[in-house]
N, C-alpha and C positions, 0 to 999 in steps of 0.2 A: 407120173407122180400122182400118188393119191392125196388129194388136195383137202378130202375130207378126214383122212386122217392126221396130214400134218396141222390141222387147222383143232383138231380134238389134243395132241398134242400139246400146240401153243397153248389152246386152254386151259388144260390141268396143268401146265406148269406155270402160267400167272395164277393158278387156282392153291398151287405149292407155295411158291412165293409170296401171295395172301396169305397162310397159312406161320409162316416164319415172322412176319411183321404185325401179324395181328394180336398182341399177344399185352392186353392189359387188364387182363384178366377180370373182365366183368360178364356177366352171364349171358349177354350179347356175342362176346367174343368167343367165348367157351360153345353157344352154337354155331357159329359160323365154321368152327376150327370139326366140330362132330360134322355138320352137312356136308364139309368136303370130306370127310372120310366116308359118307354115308354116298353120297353122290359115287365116289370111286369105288366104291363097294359094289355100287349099282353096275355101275358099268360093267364091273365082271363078271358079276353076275346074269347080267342079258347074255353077254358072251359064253359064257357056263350052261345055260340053258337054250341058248340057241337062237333068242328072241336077235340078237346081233350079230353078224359075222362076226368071226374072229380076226382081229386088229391085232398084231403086235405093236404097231405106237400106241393103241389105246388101253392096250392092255401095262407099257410100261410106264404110260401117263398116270392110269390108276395108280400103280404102286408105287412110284416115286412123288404120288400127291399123300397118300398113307402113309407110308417112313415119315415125310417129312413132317407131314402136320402130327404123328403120334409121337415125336421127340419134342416138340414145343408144346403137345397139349398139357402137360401137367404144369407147364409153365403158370399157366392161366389159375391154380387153385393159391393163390399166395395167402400165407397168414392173413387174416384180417377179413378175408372173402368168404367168410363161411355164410353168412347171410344172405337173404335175396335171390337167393338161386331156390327153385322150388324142387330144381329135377337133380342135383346136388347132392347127397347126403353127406351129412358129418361125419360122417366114416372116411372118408376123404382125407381131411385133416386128421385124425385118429392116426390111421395109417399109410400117411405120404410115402414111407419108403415100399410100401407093397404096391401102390398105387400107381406112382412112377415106374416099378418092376415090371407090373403090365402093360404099360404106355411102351416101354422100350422093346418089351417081348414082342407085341404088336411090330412096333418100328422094326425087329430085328427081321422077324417073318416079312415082311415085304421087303426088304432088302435082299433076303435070300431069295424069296421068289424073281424079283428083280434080275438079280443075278445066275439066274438058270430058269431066265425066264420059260414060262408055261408057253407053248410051242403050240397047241390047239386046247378046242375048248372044254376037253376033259379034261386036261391038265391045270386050268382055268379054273375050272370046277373043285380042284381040288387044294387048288390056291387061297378060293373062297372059302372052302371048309376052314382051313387051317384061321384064317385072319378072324372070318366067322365064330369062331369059336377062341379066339383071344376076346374077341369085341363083347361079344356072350359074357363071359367069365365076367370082366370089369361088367358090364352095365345092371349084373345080378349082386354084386359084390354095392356098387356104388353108387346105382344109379337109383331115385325116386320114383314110381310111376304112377301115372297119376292115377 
């Protein structure tokens, strides 16, 4: 048994399950809920490039920490929270329904990935494009930089 993978595992999915309870939408939470998406991002992307073997538990850890933390993250933008967030934009609130649209397209793409899962790491590779370029879209759309 590979013990370093089951152990990569168990942590993306307390990393998921973080992800679903963290959710009171203050600018604190709203980072923690991006670093796990960004963290699983990471992951497959080492595997995509080669810097990590290729894992399929760590590759279905990534994507089942993305679905789930990109179905609750719009959670976190609730009326009333438009301030104090720096990296934020009001555009957010403007247009919730486009916002969440992208949160779920996200979530939906790694479910499919999930689901026929990427088998080596050019497939990996192009799992990262696809999510990559959801992530892309919202954070040109919505996000602040500083």
């Amino acid at each position: 048994m590979n013990w370093k993978a089951v152990a990569a595992a168990a942590a993306m999915a307390g990393i998921a399950l973080g992800s679903v309870t963290a959710a009171d939408g203050t600018h604190d939470s709203r980072i923690a809920l991006m670093k796990q998406i960004g963290g699983s991002a990471g992951a497959l992307a080492a595997i995509a490039k080669g810097t990590k073997p290729y894992d399929a538990e760590a590759v279905k850890a990534a994507l089942t920490t993305i679905a789930a933390t990109a179905k609750v993250f719009p959670d976190q933008f609730k009326p009333g929270t438009e301030t104090g967030d720096e990296e934020a934009s009001p555009k957010i609130w403007e247009n919730m329904d486009d916002f969440k649209a992208r949160a779920a397209k996200l979530s939906t793409d790694a479910e499919t990935a999930l689901a026929q899962l990427p088998a080596d790491a050019a497939a990996v590779g192009a799992t990262v494009n696809t999510l990559g370029a959801n992530c892309g879209g919202c954070h040109k759309a919505y996000r602040i930089k500083d």
